[in-house]
N, C-alpha and C positions, 0 to 999 in steps of 0.2 A: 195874701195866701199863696201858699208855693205848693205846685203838685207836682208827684213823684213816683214811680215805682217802685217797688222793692219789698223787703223784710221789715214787717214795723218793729221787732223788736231788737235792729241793726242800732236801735235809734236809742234804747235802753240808758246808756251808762250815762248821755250826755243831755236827757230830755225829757219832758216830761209825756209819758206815753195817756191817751184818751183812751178806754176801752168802752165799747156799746151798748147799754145795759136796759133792761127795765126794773117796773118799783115792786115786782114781784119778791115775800119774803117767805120762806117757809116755815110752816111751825116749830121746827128748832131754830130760826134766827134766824134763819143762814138766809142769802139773796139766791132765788134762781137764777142761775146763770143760764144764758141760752148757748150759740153759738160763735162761729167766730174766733176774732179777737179776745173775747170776754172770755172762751171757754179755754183759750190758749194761757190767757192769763192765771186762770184760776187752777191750771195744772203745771205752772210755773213757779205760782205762790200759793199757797194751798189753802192760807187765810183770807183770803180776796173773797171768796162771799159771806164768809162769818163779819169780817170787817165792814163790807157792802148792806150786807144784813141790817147789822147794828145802825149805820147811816143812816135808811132809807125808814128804819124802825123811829129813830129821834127824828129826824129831819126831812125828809118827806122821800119824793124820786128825784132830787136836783145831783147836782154838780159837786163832786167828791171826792176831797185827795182820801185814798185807800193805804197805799201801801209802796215802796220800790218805787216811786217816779210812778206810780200810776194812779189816773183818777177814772171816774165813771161822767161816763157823757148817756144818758136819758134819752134813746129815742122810742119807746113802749113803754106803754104805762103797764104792762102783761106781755108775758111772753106769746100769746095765743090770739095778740094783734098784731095789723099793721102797724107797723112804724106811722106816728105822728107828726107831720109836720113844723105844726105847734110846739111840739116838746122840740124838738132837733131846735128850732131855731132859741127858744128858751135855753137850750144846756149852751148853745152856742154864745150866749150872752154872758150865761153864766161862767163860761171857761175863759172869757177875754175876760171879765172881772177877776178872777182867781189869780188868772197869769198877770194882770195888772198891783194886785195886794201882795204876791209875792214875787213878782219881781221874775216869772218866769220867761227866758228868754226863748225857748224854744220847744213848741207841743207838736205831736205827730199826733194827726186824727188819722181813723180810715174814713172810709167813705160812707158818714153814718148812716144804715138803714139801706143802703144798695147793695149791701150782700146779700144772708140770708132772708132780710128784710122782705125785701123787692123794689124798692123803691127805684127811682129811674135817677142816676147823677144828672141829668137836664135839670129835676124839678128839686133836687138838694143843695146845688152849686152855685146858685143865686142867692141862697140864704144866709150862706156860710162865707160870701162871697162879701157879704153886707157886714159882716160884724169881722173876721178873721184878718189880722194884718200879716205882714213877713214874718213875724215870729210861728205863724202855723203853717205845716207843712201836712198837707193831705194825702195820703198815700193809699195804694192800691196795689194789690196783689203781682209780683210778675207769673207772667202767663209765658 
């Protein structure tokens, strides 16, 4: 796992980007998106929670290519919780699998759940520390 500053979506053209999500879906389909990356994305692609939606609607809240190089990484089962540890380290499994089945050579995560989350990188970066190899680059905001 390689950490970095910067712009995650500097990383677009050539990788595959992680956005934060929960398995929140709204009665038209759509995925609540919260904040973040997630809400950056979904005003980027405008289909990203219809498509999210759909996912989370057939296949539960896991790990899912959406759309443009981006997939959804699970760390709230609702948007009106804390970030789960459990689930972070579940999507984390779930994204070395994916990137494993297709071959992908480079994911940019942020730092799931330590943003608007609250979560502490202390208690995230051991987790993500255990499954992530050189192909994920963990990124955070520059300040």
């Amino acid at each position: 796992m390689v950490e970095t500053t910067g712009n995650i979506w500097d990383y677009l053209d050539n990788s595959i980007i992680a956005i934060t999500t929960n398995g929140s879906v709204s009665r038209s389909g759509k995925a609540i998106i919260g904040r973040g990356v997630a809400a950056q994305a979904a005003v980027k692609f405008q289909k990203i929670p219809e498509i999210l939606g759909a996912a989370i609607t057939n296949s539960g809240n896991h790990v899912h290519y959406l759309d443009n190089n981006i997939v959804s990484f699970p760390v709230e089962h609702s948007p009106y919780e804390i970030p789960d540890l459990n689930l972070i380290k579940r999507s984390a499994i779930e994204l070395v699998q994916k990137a494993d089945e297709f071959g992908w050579s480079q994911i940019v995560v942020p730092r799931p759940g330590c943003g608007g989350g609250g979560l502490l990188w202390k208690d995230v970066k051991p987790i993500l520390e255990t499954y992530f190899d050189q192909r994920f680059i963990v990124i955070t905001v520059e300040k």
